[in-house]
Each structure stands twice: as C-alpha cells, then as structure tokens.
C-alpha positions as a printed Julia matrix, in Angstrom:
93×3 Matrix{Float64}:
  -6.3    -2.05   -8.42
  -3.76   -3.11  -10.68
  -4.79   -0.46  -13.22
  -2.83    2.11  -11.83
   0.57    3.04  -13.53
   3.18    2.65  -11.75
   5.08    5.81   -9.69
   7.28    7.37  -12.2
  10.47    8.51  -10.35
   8.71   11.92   -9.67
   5.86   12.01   -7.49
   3.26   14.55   -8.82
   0.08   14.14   -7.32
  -2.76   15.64   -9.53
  -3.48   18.61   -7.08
  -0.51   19.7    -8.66
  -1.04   19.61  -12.33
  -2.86   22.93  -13.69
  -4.62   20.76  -16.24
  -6.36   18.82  -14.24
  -7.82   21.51  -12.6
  -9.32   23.73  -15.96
 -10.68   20.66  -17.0
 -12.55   20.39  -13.92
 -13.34   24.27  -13.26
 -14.8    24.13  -16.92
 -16.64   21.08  -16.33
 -18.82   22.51  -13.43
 -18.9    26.06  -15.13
 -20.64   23.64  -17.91
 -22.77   22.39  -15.3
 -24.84   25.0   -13.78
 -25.91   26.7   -16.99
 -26.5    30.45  -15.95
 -24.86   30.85  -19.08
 -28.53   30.73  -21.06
 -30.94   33.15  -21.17
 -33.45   32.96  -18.62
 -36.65   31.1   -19.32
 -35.75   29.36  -22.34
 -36.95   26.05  -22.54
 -37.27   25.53  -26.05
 -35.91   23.54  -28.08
 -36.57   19.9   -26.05
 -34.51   16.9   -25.92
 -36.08   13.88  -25.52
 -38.6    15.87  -23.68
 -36.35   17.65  -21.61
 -35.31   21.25  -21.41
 -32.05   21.43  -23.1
 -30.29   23.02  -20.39
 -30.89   19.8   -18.43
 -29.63   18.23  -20.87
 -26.21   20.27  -20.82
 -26.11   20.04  -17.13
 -26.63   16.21  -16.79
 -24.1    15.41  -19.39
 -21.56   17.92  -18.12
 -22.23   16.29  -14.32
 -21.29   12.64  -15.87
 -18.41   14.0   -18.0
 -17.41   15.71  -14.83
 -18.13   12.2   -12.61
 -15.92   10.26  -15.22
 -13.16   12.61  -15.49
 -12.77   12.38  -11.68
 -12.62    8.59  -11.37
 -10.07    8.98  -14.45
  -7.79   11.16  -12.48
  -7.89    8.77   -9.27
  -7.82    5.86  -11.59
  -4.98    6.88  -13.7
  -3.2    10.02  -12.13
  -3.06    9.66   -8.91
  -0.85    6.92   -6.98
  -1.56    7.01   -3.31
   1.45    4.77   -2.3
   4.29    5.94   -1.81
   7.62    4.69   -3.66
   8.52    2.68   -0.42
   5.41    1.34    0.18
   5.18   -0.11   -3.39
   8.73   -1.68   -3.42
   8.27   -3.1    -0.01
   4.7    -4.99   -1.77
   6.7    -5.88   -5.09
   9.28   -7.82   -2.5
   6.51   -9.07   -0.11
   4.66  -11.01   -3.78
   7.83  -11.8    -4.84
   8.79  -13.8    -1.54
   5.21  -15.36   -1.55
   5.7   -16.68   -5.24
C-alpha cells in the first residue's frame, strides 16, 4: 500500500472534511431514483429501464469514490507509527 500519500503534518481524517461527505450524500441521493416520475420506463438503455441505468452507475461512481477516499485520503497510521517503519526499512537496508 505504498499508494498512500504520506501524513501531512496535520492529521485530518476524511470524516472530517465536509466535501467528502456531499459528494457521497449526493451520490446515494443519485442512487435510489424517487426523483422520476412513477412508472416511467421509457426511454430504454441497452434494454434497461433508464432509471436502472442511473442507479447502477451512481452505485459504481459511489463504490469508486469510496475506495478513492480510503486509497488517497485517509492514512490510518499514525505519525509515530510511520516514522518508527521508515527507521525499521532503513535499518534492514
């Protein structure tokens, strides 16, 4: 997991950042369209209703949004813990 950005000197874990949290609130608003009239199913997609369309693709944009924010955002060391791993390789090497 050597993805992850390092801790900046601040540690802000995402349940903190009001961002992250519209983006998600809007993605699963997105996802349950009650937002349509009832009984449309016209026009198709592929076959499918398009508000399973809208609801699949706001699901995955939803999925892939949350493995960014763990990915990316969120550091689950702790500053100690990380220094005490950079000195453990750098003993090793």
């Amino acid at each position: 997991m050597d993805q992850r950005r390092s801790a900046p000197h601040t540690l802000v874990e995402p349940i903190r950042r009001p961002g992250i949290w519209a983006v998600m609130v809007l993605l699963m608003v997105a996802s349950v369209p009650l937002y349509l009239p009832s009984g449309t199913v016209r026009p198709l997609v592929f076959g499918l209703p398009y508000w399973m369309v809208i609801s699949v693709v706001a699901t995955l944009l939803f999925a892939a949004f949350t493995s960014w924010v763990c990915l990316r955002r969120w550091n689950l060391a702790e500053p100690d813990e990380e220094r005490r791993a950079e000195e453990e390789s750098t003993w090793t090497t």
